[in-house]
C-alpha positions as CSV (number, residue, x, y, z in Angstrom):
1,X,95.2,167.6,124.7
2,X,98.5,166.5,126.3
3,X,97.6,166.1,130.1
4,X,100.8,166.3,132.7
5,X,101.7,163.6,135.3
6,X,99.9,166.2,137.8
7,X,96.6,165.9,136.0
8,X,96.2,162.3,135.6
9,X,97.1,161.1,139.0
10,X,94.2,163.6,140.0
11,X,91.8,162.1,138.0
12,X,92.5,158.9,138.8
13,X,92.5,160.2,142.6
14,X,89.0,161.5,142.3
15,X,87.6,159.1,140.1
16,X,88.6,156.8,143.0
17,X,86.7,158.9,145.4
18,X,83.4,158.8,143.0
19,X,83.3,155.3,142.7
20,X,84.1,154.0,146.8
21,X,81.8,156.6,147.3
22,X,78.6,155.3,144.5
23,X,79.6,152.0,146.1
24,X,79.3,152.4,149.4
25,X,76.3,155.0,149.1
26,X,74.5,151.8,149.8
27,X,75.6,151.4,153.4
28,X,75.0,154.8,154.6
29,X,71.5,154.9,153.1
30,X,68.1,154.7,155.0
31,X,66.6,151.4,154.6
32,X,63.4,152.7,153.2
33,X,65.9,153.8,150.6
34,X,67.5,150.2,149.8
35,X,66.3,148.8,146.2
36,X,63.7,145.6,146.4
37,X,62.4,142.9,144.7
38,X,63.5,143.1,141.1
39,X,65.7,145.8,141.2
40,X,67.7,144.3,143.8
41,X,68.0,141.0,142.2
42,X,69.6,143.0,138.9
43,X,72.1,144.5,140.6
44,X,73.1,141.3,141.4
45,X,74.1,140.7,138.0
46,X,75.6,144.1,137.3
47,X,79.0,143.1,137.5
48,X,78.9,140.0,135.4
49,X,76.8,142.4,132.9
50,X,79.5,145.5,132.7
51,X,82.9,143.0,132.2
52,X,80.6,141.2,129.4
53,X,80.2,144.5,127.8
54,X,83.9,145.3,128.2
55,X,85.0,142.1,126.9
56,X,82.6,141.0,124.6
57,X,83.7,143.9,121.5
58,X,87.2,142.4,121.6
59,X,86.2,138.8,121.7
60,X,83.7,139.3,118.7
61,X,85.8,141.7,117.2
62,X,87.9,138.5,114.7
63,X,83.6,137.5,113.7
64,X,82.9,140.9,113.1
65,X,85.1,142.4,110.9
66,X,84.8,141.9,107.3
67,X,86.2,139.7,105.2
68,X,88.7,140.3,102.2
69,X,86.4,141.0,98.6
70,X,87.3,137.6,96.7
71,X,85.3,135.7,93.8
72,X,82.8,133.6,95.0
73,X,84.7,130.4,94.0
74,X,87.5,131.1,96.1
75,X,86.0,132.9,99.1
76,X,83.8,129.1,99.7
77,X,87.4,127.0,99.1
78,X,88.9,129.1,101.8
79,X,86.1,128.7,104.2
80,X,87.3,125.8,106.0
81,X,90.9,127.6,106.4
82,X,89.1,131.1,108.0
83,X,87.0,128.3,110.5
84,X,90.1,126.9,111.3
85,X,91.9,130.4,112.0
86,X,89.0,131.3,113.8
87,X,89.2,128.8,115.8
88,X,92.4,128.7,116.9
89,X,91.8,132.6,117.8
90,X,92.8,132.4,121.7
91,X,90.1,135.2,122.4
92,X,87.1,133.0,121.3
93,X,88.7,130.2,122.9
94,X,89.3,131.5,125.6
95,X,85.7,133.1,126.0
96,X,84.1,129.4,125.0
97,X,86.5,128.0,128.0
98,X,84.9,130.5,130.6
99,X,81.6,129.7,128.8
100,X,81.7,126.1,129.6
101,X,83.6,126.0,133.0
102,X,81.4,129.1,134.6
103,X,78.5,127.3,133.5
104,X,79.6,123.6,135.1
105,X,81.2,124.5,138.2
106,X,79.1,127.3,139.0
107,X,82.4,129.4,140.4
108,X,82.8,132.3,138.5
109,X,86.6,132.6,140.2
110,X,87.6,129.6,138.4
111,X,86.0,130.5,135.7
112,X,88.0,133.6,134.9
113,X,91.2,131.9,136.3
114,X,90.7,128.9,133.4
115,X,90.4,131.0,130.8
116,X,93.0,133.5,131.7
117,X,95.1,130.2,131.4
118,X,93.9,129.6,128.6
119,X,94.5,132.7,126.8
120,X,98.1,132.3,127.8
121,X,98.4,129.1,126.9
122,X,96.8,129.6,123.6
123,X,98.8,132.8,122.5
């Protein structure tokens, strides 16, 4: 189904409208109404856990998918060759570099930034 130029900008328009309006439902709601003590402190990590599970099916997408049928023989000589092009895959790399830097500096800004870099860098 072939939407027109019409249609989608209204979709996008009130999909806008749902979601300032789901986020902000917060600030116009009675404080007996507020989440507390463990729910609270999950939505804190709501964000972080919805761009993992966008991101995380592309990144694992080169370990996941399976391998060419070869003999046995020659599917353990070309092991070290599929490590190495895994390796220099600039998704995973770029995944272990926000890895490493969100967990050292703490900043998930940089973080992001860094591997963004990286992922240009590396492509």
């Amino acid at each position: 189904m072939d939407m027109s130029a019409t249609g989608v900008w209204t979709t996008i328009a009130l999909l806008t409208l749902v979601i300032v309006a789901l986020r902000n439902a917060f600030l116009v709601a009675p404080r007996a109404w507020l989440p507390r003590g463990i729910v609270e402190r999950a939505l804190r990590y709501a964000p972080l856990a919805a761009l993992v599970a966008l991101v995380a099916p592309e990144v694992l997408h080169s370990l996941l998918e399976p391998a060419a049928p070869e003999a046995a023989g020659a599917a353990a000589a070309s092991a070290p060759g599929q490590f190495a092009a895994l390796a220099a895959d600039p998704r995973l790399l770029s995944a272990a570099v926000l890895v490493v830097v969100g967990r050292i500096g703490g900043n998930a800004f940089v973080a992001l930034a860094s591997a963004v870099a990286v992922f240009w860098w590396a492509s």
